[in-house]
C-alpha positions in Angstrom: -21.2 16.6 52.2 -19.2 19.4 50.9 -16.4 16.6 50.1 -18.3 14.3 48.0 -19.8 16.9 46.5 -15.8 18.1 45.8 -15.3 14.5 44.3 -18.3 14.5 41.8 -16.9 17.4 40.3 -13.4 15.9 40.5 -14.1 12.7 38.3 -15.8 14.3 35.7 -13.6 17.1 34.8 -10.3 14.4 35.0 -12.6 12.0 32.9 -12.7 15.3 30.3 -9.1 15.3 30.2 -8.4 11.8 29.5 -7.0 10.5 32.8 -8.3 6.9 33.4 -10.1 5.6 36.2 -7.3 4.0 37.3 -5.4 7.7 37.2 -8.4 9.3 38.8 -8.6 7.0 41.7 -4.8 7.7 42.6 -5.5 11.6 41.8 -8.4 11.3 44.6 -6.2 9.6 47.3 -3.9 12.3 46.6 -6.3 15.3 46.8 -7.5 13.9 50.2 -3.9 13.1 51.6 -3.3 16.6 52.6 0.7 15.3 53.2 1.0 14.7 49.7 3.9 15.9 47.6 2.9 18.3 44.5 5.8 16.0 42.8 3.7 13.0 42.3 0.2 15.1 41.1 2.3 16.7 38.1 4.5 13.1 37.6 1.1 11.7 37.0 -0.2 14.4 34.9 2.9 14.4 32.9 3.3 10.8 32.0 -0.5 11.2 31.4 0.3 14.1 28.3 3.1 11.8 26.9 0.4 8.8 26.6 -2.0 11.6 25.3 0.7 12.7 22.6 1.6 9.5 21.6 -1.9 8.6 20.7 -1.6 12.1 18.7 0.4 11.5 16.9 -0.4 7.7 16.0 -3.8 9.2 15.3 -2.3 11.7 12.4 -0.1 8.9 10.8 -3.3 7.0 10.3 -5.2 10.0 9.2 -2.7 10.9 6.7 -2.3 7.3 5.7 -6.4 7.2 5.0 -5.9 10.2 3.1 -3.5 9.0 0.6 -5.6 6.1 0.1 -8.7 8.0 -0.6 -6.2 10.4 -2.7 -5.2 7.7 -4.5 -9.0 5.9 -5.3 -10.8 6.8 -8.2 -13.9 6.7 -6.1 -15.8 5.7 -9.8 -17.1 2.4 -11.3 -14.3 0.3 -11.5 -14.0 -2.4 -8.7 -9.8 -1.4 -8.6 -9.9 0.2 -4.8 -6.8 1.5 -3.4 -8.2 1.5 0.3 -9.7 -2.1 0.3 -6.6 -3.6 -1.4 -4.6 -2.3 1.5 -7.3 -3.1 4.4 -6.5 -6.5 2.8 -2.6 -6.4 3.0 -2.3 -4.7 -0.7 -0.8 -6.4 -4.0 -4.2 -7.4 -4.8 -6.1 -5.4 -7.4 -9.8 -7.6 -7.1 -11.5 -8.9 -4.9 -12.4 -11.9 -6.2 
């Protein structure tokens, strides 16, 4: 019917913004319980944007750490490697 038809669009397009199925399922009992309070739908949503910022930002400390480490390889002939000796827990120059 026209309401599961209003659910398979649902899931996908919260999937597409990151919610969880765990999230989703809440957001669906909320969608159908007409008596529901606005409150809770944005509550949801905005703890939702604080996990999704947090990972953000976790996400660009690791870029930027990857990038000093290639930065800092020679990327030549040599076995010294900058990335590998800190993949390993650094202080180590050769793998040996």
């Amino acid at each position: 019917g026209k309401s599961d038809l209003h659910r398979l669009r649902f899931i996908p397009r919260a999937r597409d913004l990151g919610f969880s199925l765990t999230e989703i399922q809440v957001l669906l009992g909320l969608w159908g319980d007409r008596s529901r309070h606005s409150a809770d739908v944005k509550r949801i949503a905005e703890a939702h944007i604080g996990d999704l910022q947090q990972r953000i930002a976790s996400m660009q400390r690791m870029a930027a750490t990857l990038q000093a480490l290639i930065d800092g390889c020679a990327g030549d002939e040599r076995p010294e490697c900058p990335i590998l000796d800190d993949l390993q827990g650094g202080g180590c120059t050769q793998h040996r």
